[in-house]
Kinemage of the C-alpha trace (Angstrom):
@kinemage 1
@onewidth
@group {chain A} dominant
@subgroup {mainchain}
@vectorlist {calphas} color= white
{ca unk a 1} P 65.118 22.423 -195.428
{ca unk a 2} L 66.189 23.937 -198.845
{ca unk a 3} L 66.176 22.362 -201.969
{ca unk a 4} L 69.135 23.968 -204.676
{ca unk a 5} L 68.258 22.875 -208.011
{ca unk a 6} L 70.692 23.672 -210.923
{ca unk a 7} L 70.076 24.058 -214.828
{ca unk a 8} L 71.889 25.645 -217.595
{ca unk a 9} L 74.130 22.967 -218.394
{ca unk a 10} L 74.816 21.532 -221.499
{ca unk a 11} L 77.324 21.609 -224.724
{ca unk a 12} L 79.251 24.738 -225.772
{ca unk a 13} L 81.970 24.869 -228.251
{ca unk a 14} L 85.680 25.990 -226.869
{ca unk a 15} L 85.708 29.493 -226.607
{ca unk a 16} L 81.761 29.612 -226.154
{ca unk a 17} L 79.866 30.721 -223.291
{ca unk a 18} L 77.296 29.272 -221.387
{ca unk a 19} L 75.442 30.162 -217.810
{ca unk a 20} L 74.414 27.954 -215.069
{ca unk a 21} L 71.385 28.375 -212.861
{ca unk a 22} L 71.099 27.474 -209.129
{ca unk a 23} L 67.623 28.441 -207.876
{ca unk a 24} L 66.850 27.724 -203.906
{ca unk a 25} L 63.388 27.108 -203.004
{ca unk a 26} L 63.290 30.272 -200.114
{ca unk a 27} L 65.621 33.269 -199.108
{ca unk a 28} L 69.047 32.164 -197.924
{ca unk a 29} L 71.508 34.351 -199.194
{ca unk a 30} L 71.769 36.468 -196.298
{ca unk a 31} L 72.999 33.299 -194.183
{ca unk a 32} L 74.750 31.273 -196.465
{ca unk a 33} L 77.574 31.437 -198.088
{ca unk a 34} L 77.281 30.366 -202.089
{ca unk a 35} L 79.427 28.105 -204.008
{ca unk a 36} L 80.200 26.796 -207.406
{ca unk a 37} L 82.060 23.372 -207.292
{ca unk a 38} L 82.595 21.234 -210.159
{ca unk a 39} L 84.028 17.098 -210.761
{ca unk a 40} L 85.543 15.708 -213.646
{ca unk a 41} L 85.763 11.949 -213.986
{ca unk a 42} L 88.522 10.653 -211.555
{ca unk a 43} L 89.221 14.301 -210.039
{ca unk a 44} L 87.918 15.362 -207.131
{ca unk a 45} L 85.676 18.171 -206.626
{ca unk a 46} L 86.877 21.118 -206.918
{ca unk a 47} L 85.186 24.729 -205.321
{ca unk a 48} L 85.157 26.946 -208.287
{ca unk a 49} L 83.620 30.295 -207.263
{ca unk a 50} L 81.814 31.929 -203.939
{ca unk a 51} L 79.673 34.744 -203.496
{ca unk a 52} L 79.406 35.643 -199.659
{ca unk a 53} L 76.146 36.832 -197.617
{ca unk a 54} L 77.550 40.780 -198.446
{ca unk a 55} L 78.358 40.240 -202.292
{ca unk a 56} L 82.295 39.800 -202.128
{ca unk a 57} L 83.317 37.212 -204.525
{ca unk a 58} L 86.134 34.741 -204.951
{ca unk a 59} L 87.350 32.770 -207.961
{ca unk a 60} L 90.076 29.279 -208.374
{ca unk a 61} L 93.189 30.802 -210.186
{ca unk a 62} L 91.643 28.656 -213.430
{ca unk a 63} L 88.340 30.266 -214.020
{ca unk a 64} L 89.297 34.140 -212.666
{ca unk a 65} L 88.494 36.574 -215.311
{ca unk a 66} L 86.463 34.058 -217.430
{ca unk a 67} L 83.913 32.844 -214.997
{ca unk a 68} L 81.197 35.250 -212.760
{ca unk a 69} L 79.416 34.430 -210.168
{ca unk a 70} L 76.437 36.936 -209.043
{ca unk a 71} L 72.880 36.444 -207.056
{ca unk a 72} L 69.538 37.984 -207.364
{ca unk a 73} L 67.785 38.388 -204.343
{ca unk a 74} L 64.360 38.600 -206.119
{ca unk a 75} L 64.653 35.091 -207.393
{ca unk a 76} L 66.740 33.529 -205.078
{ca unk a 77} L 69.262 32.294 -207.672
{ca unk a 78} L 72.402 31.706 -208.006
{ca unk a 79} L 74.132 32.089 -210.900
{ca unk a 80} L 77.456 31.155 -212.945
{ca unk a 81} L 78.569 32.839 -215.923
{ca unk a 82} L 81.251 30.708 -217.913
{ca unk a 83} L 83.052 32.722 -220.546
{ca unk a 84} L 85.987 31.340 -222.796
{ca unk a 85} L 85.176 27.693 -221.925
{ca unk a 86} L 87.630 25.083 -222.412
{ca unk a 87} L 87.682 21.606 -222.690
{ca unk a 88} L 89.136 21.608 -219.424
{ca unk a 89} L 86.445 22.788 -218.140
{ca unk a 90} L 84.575 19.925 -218.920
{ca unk a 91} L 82.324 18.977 -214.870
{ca unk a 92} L 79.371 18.078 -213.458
{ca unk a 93} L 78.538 21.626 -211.549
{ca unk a 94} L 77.645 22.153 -208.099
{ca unk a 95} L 75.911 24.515 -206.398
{ca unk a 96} L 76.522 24.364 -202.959
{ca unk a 97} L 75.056 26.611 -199.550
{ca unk a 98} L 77.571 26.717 -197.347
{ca unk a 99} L 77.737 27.635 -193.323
{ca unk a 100} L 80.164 27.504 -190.283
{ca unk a 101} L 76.462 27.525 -188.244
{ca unk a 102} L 73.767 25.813 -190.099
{ca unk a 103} L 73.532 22.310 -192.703
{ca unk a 104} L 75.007 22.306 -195.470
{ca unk a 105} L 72.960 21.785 -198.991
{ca unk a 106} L 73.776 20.750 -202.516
{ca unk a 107} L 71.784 20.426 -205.607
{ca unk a 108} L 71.883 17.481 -207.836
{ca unk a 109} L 74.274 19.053 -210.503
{ca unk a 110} L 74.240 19.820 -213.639
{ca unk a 111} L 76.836 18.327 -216.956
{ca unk a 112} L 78.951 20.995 -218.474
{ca unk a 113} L 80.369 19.461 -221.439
{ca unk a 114} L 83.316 21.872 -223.779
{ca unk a 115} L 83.815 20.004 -226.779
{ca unk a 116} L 84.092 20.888 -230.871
C-alpha cells in the first residue's frame, strides 16, 4: 500500500508562483510512473505533467514552459512547480502513481486557486 499525500496548495495572484508537494510514504519512483492531474468544476480531469521511473518528463501543451515537474529520491516527493499562473489554472491537484503492472494510487488533492 502507499499513501500520496499532497500540500502546497493555496492562493497566488496571476502571474505568481506557487509549488505543490506530493510526498509517498516509501520508495516508488523506480516503479511508478508520476503524474500531476488537475479538475476544475464541471471539467474533467485533466493529466498535467509526468515524470517517468528514468527522469524524462512530459508536459499538456497549456502548462509547458511554465510548470516543472521534478522528484527527490531522498524524500520520496514529488513535486510541481507552477510559474506564471493563471486563472485558468484554477484545480484541485492530483498526484497520481501510475503503472501498466501494479495499482494505481492517488492522494486526496490539494485546491489551487489563481485569483487577484
Amino acid at each position: 500500500q502507499v499513501q500520496l499525500v499532497e500540500s502546497g496548495g493555496g492562493l497566488v495572484q496571476p502571474g505568481g508562483s506557487l509549488r505543490l508537494s506530493c510526498a509517498a510514504s516509501r520508495s516508488i519512483f523506480s516503479i511508478y510512473v508520476m503524474n500531476w492531474h488537475r479538475q476544475a468544476p464541471g471539467s474533467q480531469r485533466e493529466l498535467v505533467a509526468t515524470i517517468t521511473s528514468d527522469g524524462s518528463t512530459n508536459y499538456a501543451d497549456s502548462v509547458k514552459d511554465r510548470f516543472t515537474i521534478s522528484r527527490d529520491n531522498a524524500k520520496n516527493t514529488v513535486y510541481l512547480q507552477m510559474n506564471r499562473v493563471k486563472p485558468e489554472d484554477t484545480a484541485v491537484y492530483y498526484c497520481h502513481a501510475g503503472s501498466m503492472w501494479l495499482k494505481d494510487y492517488w492522494g486526496q488533492g490539494t485546491q489551487v486557486t489563481v485569483s487577484s
